[in-house]
Biopython code that builds the backbone (N, CA, C, O; Angstrom):
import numpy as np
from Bio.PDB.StructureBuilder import StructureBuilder

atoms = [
    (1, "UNK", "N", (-3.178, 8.444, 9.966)),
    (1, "UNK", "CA", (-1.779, 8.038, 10.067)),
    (1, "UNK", "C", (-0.914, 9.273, 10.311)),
    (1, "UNK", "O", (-1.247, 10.352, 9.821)),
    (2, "UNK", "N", (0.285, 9.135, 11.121)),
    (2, "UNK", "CA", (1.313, 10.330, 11.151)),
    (2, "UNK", "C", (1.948, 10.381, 9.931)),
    (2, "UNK", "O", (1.931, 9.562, 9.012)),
    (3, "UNK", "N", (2.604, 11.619, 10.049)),
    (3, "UNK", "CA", (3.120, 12.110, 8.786)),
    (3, "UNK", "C", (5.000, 11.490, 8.406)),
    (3, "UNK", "O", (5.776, 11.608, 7.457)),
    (4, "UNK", "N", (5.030, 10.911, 9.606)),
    (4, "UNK", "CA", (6.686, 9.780, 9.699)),
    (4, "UNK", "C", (5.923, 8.893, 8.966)),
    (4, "UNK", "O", (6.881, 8.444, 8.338)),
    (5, "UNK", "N", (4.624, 8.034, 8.364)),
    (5, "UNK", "CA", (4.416, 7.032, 7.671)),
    (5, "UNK", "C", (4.201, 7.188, 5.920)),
    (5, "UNK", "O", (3.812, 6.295, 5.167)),
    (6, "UNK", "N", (4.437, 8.066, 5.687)),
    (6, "UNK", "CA", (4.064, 8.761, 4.729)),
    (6, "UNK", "C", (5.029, 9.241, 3.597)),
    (6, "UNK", "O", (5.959, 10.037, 3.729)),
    (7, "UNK", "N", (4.611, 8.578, 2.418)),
    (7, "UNK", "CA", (5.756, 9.346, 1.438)),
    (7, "UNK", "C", (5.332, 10.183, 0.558)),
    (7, "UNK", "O", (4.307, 9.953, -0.085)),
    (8, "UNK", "N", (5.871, 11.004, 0.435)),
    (8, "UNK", "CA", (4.623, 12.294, -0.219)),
    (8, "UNK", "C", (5.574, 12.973, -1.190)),
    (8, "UNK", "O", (5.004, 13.820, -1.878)),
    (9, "UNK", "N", (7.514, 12.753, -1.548)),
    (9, "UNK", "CA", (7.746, 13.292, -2.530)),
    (9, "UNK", "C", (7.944, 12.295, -3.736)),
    (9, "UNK", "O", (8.361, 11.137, -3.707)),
    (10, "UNK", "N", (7.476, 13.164, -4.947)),
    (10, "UNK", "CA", (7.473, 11.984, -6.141)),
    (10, "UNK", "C", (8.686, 11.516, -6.366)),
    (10, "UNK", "O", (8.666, 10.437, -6.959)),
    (11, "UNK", "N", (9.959, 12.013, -6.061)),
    (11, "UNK", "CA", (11.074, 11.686, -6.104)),
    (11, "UNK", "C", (11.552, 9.754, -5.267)),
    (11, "UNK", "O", (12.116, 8.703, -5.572)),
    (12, "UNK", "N", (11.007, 10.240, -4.417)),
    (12, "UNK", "CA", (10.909, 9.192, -3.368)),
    (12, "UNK", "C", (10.340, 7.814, -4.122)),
    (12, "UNK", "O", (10.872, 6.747, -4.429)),
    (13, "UNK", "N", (9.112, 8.317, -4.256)),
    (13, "UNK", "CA", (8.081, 7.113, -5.040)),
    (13, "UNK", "C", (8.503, 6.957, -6.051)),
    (13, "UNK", "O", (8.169, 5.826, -6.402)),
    (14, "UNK", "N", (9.292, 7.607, -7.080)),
    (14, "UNK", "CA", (10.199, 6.997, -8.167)),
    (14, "UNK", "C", (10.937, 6.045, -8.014)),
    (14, "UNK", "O", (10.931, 4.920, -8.514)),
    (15, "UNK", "N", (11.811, 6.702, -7.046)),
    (15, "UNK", "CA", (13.096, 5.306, -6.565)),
    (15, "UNK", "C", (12.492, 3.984, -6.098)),
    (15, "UNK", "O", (13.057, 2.922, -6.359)),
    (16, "UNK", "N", (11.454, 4.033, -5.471)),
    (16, "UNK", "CA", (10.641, 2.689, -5.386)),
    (16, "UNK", "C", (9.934, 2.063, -6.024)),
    (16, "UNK", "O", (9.649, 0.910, -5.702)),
    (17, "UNK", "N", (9.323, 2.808, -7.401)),
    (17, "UNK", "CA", (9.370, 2.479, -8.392)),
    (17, "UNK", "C", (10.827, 1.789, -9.634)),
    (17, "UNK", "O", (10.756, 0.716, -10.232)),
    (18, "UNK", "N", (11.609, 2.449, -9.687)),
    (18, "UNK", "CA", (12.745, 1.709, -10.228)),
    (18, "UNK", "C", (13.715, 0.749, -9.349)),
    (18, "UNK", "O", (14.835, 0.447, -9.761)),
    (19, "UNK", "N", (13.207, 0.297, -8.121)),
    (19, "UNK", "CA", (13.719, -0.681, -7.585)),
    (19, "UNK", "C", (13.100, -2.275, -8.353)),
    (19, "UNK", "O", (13.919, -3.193, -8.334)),
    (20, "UNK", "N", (12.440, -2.418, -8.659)),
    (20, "UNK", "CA", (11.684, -2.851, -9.335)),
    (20, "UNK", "C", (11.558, -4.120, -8.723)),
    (20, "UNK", "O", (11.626, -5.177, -9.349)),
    (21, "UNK", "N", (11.364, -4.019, -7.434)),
    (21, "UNK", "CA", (10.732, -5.129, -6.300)),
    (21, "UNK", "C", (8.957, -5.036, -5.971)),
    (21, "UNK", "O", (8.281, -4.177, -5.404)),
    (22, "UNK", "N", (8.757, -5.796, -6.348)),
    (22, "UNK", "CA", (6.832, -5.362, -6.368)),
    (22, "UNK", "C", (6.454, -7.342, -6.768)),
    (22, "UNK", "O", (6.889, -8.403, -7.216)),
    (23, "UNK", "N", (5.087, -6.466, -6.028)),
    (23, "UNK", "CA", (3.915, -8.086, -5.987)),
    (23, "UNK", "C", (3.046, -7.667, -6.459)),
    (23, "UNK", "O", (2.684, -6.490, -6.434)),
    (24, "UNK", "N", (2.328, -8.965, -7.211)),
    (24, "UNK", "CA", (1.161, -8.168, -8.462)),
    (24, "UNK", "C", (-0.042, -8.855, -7.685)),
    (24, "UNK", "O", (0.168, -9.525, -6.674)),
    (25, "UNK", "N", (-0.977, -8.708, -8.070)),
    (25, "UNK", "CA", (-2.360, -9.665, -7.102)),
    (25, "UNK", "C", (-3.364, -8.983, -8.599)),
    (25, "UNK", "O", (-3.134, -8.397, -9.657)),
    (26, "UNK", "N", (-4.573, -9.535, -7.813)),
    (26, "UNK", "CA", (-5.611, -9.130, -9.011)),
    (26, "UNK", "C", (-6.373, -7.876, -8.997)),
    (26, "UNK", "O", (-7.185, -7.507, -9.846)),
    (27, "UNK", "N", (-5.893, -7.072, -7.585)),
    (27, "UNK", "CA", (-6.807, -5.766, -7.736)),
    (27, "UNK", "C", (-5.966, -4.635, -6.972)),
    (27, "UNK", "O", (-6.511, -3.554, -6.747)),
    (28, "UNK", "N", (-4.426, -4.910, -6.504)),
    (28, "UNK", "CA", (-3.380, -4.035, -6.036)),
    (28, "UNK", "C", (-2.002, -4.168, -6.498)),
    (28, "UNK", "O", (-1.901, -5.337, -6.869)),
    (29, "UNK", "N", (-0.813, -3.524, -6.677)),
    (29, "UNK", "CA", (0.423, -4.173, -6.942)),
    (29, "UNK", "C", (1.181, -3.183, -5.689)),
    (29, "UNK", "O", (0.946, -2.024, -5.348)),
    (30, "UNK", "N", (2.077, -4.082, -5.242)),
    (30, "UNK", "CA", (2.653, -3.741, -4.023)),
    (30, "UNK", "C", (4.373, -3.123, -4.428)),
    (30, "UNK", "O", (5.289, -3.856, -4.055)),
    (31, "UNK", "N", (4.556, -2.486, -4.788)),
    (31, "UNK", "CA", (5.926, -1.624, -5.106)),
    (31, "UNK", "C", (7.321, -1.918, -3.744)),
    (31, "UNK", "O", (6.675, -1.631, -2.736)),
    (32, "UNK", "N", (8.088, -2.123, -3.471)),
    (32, "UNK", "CA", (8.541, -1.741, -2.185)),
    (32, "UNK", "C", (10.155, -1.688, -2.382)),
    (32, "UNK", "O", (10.784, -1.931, -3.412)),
    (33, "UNK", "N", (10.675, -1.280, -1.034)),
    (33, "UNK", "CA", (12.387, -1.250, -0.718)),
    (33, "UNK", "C", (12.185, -1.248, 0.351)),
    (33, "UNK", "O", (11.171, -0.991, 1.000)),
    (34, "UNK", "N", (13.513, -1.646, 0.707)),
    (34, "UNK", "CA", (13.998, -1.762, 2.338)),
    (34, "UNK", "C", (14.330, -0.043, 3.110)),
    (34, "UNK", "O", (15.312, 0.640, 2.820)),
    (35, "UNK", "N", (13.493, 0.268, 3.882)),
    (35, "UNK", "CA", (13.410, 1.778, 4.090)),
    (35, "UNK", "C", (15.196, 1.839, 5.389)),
    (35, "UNK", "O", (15.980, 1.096, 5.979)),
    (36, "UNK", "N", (14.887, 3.312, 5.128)),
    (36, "UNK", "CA", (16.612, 3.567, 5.807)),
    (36, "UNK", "C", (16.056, 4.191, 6.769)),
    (36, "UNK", "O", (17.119, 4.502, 7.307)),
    (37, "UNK", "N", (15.248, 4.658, 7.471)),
    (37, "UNK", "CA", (14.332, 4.467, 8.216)),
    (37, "UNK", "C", (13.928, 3.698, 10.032)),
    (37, "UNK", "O", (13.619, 2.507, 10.045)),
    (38, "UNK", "N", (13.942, 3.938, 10.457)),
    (38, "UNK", "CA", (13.365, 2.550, 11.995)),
    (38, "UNK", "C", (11.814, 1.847, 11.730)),
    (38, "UNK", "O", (11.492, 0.740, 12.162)),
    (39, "UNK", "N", (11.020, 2.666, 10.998)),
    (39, "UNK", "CA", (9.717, 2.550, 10.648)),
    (39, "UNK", "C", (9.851, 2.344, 9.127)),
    (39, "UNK", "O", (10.854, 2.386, 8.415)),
    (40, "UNK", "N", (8.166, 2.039, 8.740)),
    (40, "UNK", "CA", (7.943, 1.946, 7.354)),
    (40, "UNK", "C", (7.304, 3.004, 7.070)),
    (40, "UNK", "O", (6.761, 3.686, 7.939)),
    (41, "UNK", "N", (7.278, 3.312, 5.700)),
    (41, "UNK", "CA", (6.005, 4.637, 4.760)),
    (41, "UNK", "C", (5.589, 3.972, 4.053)),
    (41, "UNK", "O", (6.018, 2.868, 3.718)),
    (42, "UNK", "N", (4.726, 4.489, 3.716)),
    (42, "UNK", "CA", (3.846, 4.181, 2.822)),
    (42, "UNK", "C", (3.276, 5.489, 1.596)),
    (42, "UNK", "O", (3.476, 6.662, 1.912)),
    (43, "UNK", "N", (2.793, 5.270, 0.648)),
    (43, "UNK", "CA", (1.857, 5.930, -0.103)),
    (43, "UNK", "C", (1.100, 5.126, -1.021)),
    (43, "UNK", "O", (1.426, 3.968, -1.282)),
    (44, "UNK", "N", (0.074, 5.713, -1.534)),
    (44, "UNK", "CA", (-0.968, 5.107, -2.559)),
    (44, "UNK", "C", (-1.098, 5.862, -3.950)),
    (44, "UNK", "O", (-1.053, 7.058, -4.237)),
    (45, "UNK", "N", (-1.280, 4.701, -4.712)),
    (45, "UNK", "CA", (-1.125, 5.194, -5.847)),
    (45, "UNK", "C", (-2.771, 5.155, -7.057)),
    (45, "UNK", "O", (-2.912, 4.226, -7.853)),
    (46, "UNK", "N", (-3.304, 5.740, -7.001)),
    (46, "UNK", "CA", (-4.928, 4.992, -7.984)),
    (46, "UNK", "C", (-5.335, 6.457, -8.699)),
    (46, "UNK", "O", (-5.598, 7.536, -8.168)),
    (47, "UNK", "N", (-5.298, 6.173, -9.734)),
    (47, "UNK", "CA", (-5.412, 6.119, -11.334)),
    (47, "UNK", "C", (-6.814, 6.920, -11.307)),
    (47, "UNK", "O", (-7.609, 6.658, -10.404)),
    (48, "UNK", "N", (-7.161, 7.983, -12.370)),
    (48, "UNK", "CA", (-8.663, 8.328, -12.522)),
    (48, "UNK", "C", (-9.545, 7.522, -13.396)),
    (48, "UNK", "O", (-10.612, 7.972, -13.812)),
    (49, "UNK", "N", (-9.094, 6.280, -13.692)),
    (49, "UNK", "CA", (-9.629, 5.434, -14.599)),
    (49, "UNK", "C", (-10.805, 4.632, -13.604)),
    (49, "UNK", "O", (-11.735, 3.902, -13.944)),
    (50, "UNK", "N", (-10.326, 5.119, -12.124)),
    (50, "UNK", "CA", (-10.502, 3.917, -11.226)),
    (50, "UNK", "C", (-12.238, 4.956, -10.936)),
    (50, "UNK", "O", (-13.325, 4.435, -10.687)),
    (51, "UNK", "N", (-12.051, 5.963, -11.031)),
    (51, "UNK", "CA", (-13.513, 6.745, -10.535)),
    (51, "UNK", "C", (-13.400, 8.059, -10.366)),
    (51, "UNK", "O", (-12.521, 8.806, -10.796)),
    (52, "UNK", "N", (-14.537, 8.359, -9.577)),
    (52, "UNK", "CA", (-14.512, 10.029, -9.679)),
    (52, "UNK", "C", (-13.622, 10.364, -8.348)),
    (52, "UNK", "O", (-13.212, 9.407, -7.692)),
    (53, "UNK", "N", (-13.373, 11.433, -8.011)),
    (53, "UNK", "CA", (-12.607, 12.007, -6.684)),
    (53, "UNK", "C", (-13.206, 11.076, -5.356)),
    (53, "UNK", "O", (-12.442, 10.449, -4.622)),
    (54, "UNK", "N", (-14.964, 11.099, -5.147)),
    (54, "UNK", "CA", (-15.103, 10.333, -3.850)),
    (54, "UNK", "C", (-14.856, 8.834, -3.884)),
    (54, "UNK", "O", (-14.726, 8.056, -2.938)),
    (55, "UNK", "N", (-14.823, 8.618, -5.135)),
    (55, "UNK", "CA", (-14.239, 7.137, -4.947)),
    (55, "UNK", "C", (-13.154, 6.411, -4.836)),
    (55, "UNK", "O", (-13.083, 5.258, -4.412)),
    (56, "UNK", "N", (-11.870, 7.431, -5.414)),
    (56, "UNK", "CA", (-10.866, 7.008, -5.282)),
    (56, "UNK", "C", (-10.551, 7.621, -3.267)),
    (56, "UNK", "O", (-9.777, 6.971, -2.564)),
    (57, "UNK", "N", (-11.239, 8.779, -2.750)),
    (57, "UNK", "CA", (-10.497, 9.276, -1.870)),
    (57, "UNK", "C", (-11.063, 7.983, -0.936)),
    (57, "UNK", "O", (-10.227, 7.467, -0.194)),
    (58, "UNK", "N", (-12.619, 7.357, -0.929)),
    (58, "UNK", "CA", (-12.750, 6.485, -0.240)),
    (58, "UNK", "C", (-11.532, 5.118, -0.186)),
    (58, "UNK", "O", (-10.976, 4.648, 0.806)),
    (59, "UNK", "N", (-11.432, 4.839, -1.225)),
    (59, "UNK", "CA", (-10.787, 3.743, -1.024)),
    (59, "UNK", "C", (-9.626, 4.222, -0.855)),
    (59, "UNK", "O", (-9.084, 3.144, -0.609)),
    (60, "UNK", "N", (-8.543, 5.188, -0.765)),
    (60, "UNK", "CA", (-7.396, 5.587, -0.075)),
    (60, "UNK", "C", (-8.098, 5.710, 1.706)),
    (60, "UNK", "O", (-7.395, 5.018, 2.443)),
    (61, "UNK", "N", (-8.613, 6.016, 2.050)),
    (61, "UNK", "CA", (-9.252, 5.890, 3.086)),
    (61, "UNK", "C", (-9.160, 4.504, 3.882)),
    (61, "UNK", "O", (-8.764, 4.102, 4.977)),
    (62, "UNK", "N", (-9.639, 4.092, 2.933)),
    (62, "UNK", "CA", (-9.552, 2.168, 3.204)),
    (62, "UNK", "C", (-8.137, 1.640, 3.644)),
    (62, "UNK", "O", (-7.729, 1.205, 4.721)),
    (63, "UNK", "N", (-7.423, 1.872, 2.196)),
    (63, "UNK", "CA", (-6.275, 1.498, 2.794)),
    (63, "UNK", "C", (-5.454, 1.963, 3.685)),
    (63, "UNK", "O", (-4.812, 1.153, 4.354)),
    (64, "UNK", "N", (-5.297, 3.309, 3.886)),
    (64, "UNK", "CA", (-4.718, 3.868, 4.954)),
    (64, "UNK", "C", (-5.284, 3.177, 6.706)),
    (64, "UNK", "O", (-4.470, 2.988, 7.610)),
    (65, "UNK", "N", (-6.717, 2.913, 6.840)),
    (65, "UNK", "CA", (-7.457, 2.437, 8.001)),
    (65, "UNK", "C", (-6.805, 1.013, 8.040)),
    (65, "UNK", "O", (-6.670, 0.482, 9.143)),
    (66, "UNK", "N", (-6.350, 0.295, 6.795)),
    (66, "UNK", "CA", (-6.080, -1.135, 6.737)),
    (66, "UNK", "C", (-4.391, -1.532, 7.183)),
    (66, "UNK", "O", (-3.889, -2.555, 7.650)),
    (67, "UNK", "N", (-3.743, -0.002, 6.735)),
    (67, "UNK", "CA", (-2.240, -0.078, 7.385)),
    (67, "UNK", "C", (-2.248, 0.194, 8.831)),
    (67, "UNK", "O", (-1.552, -0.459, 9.608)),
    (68, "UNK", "N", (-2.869, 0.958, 9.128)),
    (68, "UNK", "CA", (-3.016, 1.799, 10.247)),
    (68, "UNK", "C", (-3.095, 0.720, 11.727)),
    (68, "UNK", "O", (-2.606, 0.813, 12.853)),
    (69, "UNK", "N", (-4.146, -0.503, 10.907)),
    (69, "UNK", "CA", (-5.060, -1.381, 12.326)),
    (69, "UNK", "C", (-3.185, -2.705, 11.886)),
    (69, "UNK", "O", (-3.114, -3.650, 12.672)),
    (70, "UNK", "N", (-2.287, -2.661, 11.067)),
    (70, "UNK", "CA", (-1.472, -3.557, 11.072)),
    (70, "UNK", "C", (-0.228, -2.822, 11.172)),
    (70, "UNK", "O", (0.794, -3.269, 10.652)),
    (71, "UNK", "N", (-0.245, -1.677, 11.833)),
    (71, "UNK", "CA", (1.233, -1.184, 11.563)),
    (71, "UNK", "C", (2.432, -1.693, 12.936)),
    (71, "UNK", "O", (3.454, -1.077, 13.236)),
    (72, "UNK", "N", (1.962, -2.852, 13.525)),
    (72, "UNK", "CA", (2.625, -3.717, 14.580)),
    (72, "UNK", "C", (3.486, -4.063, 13.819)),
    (72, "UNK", "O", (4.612, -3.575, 13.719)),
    (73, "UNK", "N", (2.876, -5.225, 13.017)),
    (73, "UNK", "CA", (3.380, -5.959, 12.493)),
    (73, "UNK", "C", (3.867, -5.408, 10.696)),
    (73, "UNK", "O", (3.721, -6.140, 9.718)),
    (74, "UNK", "N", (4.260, -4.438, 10.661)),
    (74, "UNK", "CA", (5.083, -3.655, 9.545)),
    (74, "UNK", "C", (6.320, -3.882, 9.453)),
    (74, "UNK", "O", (6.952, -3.515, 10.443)),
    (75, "UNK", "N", (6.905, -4.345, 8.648)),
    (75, "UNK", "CA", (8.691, -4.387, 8.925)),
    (75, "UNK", "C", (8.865, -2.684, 8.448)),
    (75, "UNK", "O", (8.023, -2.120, 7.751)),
    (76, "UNK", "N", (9.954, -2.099, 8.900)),
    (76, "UNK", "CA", (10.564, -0.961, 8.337)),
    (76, "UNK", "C", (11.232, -1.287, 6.645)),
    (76, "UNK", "O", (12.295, -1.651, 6.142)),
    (77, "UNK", "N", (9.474, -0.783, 6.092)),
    (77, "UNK", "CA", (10.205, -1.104, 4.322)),
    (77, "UNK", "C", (9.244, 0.538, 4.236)),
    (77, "UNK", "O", (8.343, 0.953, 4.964)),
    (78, "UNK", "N", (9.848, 1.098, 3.146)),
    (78, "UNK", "CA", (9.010, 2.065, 2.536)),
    (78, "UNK", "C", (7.967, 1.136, 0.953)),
    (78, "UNK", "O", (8.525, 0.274, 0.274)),
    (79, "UNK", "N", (7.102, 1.397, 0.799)),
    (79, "UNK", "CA", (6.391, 0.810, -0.069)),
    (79, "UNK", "C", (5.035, 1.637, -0.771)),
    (79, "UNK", "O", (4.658, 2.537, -0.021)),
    (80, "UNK", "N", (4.227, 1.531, -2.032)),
    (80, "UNK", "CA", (3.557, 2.221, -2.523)),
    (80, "UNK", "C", (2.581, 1.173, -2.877)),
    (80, "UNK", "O", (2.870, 0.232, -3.616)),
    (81, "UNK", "N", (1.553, 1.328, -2.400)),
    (81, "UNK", "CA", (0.472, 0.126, -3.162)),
    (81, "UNK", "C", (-0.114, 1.270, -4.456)),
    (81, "UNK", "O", (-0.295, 2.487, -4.485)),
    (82, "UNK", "N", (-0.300, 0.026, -5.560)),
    (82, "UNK", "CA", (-0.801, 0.963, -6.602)),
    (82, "UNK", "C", (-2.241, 0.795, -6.661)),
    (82, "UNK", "O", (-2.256, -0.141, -5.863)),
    (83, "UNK", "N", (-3.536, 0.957, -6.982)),
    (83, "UNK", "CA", (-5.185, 0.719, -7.036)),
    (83, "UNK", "C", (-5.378, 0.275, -8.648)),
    (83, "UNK", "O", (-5.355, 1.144, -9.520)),
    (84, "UNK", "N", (-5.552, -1.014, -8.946)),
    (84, "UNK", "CA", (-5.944, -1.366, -10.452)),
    (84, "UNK", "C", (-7.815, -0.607, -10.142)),
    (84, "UNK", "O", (-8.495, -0.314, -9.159)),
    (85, "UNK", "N", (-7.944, -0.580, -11.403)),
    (85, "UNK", "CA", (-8.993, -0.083, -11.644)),
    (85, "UNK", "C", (-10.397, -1.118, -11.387)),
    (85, "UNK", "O", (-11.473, -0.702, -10.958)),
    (86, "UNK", "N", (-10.136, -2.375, -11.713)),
    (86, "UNK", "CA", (-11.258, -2.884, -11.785)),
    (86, "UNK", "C", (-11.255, -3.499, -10.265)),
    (86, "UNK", "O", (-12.048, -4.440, -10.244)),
    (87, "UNK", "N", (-10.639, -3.299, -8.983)),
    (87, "UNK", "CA", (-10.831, -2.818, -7.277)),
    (87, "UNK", "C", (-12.482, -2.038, -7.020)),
    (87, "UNK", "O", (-13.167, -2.206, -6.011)),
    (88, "UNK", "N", (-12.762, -1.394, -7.914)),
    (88, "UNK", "CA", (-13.842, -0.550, -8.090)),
    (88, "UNK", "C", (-15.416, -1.300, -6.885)),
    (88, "UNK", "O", (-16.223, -0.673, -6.199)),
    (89, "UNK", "N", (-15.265, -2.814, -7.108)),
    (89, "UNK", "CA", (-16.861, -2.669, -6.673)),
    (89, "UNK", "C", (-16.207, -3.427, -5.418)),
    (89, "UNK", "O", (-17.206, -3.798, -4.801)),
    (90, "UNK", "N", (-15.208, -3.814, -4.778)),
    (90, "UNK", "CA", (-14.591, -4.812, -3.892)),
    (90, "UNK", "C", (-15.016, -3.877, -2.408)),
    (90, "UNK", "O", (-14.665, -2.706, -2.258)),
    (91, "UNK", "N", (-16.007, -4.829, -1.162)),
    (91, "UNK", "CA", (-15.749, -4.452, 0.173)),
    (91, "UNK", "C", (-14.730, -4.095, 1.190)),
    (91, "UNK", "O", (-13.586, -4.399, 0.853)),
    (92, "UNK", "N", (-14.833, -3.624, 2.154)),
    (92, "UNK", "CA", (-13.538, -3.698, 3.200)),
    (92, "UNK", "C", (-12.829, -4.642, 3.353)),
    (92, "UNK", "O", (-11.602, -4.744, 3.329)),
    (93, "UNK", "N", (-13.770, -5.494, 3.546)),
    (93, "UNK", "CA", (-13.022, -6.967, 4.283)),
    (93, "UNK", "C", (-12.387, -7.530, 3.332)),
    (93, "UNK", "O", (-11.436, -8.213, 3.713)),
    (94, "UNK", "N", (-12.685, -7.468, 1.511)),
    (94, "UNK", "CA", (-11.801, -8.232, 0.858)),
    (94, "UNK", "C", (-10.781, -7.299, 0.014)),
    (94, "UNK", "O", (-10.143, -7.778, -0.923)),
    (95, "UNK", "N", (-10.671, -6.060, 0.362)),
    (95, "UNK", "CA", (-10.156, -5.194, 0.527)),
    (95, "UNK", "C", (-8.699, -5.422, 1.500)),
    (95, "UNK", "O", (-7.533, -5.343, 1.113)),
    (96, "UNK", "N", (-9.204, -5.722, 2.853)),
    (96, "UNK", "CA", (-8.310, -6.383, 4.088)),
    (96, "UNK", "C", (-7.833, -7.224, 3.638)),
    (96, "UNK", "O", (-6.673, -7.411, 4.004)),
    (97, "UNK", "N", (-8.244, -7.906, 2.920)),
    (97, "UNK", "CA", (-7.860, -9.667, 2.586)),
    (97, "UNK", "C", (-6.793, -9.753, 1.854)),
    (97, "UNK", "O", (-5.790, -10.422, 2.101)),
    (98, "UNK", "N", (-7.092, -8.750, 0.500)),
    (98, "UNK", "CA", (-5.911, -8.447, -0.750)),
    (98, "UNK", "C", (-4.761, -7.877, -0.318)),
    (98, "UNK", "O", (-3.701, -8.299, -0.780)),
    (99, "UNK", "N", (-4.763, -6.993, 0.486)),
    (99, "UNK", "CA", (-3.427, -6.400, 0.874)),
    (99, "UNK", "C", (-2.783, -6.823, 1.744)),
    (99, "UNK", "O", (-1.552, -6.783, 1.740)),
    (100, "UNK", "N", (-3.651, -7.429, 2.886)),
    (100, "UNK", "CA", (-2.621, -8.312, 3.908)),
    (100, "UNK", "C", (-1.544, -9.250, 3.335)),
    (100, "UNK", "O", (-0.360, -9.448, 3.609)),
    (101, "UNK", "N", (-2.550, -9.833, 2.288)),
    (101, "UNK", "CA", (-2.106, -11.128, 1.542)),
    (101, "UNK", "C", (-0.900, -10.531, 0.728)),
    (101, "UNK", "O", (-0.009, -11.355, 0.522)),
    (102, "UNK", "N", (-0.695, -9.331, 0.248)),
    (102, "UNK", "CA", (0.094, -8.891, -0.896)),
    (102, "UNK", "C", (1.070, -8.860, -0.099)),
    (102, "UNK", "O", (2.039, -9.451, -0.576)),
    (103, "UNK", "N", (1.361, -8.171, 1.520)),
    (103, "UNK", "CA", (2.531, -7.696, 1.983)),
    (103, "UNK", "C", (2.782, -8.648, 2.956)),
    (103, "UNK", "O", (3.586, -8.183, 3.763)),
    (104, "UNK", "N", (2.365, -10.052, 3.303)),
    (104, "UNK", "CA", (2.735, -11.115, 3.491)),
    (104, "UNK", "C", (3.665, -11.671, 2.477)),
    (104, "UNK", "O", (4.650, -12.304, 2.857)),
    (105, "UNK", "N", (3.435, -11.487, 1.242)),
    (105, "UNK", "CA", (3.947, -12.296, -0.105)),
    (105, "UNK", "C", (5.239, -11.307, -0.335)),
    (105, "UNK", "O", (6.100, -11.955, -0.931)),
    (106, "UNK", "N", (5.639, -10.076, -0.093)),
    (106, "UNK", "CA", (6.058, -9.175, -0.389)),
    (106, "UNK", "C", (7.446, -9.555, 0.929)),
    (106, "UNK", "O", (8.614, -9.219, 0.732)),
    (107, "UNK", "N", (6.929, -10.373, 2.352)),
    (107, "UNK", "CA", (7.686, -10.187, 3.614)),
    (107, "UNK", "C", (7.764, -8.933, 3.717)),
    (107, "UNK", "O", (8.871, -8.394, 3.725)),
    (108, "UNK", "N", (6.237, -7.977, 3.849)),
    (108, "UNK", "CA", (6.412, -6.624, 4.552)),
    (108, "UNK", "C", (6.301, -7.071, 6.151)),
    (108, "UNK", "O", (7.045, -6.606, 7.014)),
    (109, "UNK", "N", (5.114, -8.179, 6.444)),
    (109, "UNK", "CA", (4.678, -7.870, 7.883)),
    (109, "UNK", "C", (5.490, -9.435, 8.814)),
    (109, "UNK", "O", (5.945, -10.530, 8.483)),
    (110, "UNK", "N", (5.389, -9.048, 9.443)),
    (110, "UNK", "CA", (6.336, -10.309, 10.158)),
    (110, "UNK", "C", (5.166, -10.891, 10.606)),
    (110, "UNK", "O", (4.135, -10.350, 11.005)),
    (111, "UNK", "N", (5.558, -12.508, 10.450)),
    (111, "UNK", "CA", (4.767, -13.774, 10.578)),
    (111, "UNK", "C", (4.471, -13.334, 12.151)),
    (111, "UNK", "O", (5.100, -12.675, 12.979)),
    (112, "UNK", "N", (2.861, -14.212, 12.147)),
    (112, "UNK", "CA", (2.435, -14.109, 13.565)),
    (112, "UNK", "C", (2.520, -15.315, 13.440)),
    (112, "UNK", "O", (2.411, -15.804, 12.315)),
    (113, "UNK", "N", (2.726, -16.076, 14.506)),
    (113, "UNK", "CA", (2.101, -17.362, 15.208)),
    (113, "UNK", "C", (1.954, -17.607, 16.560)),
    (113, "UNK", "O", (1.447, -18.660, 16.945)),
]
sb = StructureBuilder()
sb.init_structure("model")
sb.init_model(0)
sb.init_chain("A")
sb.init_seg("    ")
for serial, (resi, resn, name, xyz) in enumerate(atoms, 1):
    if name == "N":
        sb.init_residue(resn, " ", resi, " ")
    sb.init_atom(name, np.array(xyz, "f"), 0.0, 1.0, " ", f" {name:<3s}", serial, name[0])
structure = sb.get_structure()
């Protein structure tokens, strides 16, 4: 991903944290605001509860590949997905499944039909 998608100061990810607009699901919670922005950012958020270094960097991996193949259909929101811990044994595809579904529920990505 470019570095325009990206939120990387904690300051930032605070304020989207105390907006306190977020979607919960069973293995991500979706944080977000309406970005000031033309585009959206993103960052990730997962916990060392969740594993050792290659496991959490894999599954940031994941999700970044999972914004990346939908960033068409992104509305311009800045947003932080957080990684619950027990995500731990979950594939790509339902991996794909959980987060599409979260930022559908969230109205990050604009309806296809």
């Amino acid at each position: 991903m470019q570095k325009k998608f990206r939120i990387k100061k904690t300051s930032e990810i605070d304020a989207i944290f105390n907006q306190k607009k977020r979607v919960n699901g069973k293995y991500f919670n979706i944080f977000y605001q309406l970005s000031e922005n033309d585009s959206f950012r993103f960052a990730i958020s997962i916990g060392k509860k969740y594993g050792n270094a290659v496991k959490r960097n894999l599954m940031k991996r994941r999700i970044r590949e999972i914004i990346r193949k939908s960033k068409d259909v992104i509305k311009p929101f800045d947003f932080v997905v957080v990684v619950k811990p027990n995500s731990n044994d979950l594939d790509f595809e339902t991996i794909n499944l959980e987060i599409l579904k979260l930022l559908s529920k969230a109205k990050i990505t604009e309806e296809t039909k």
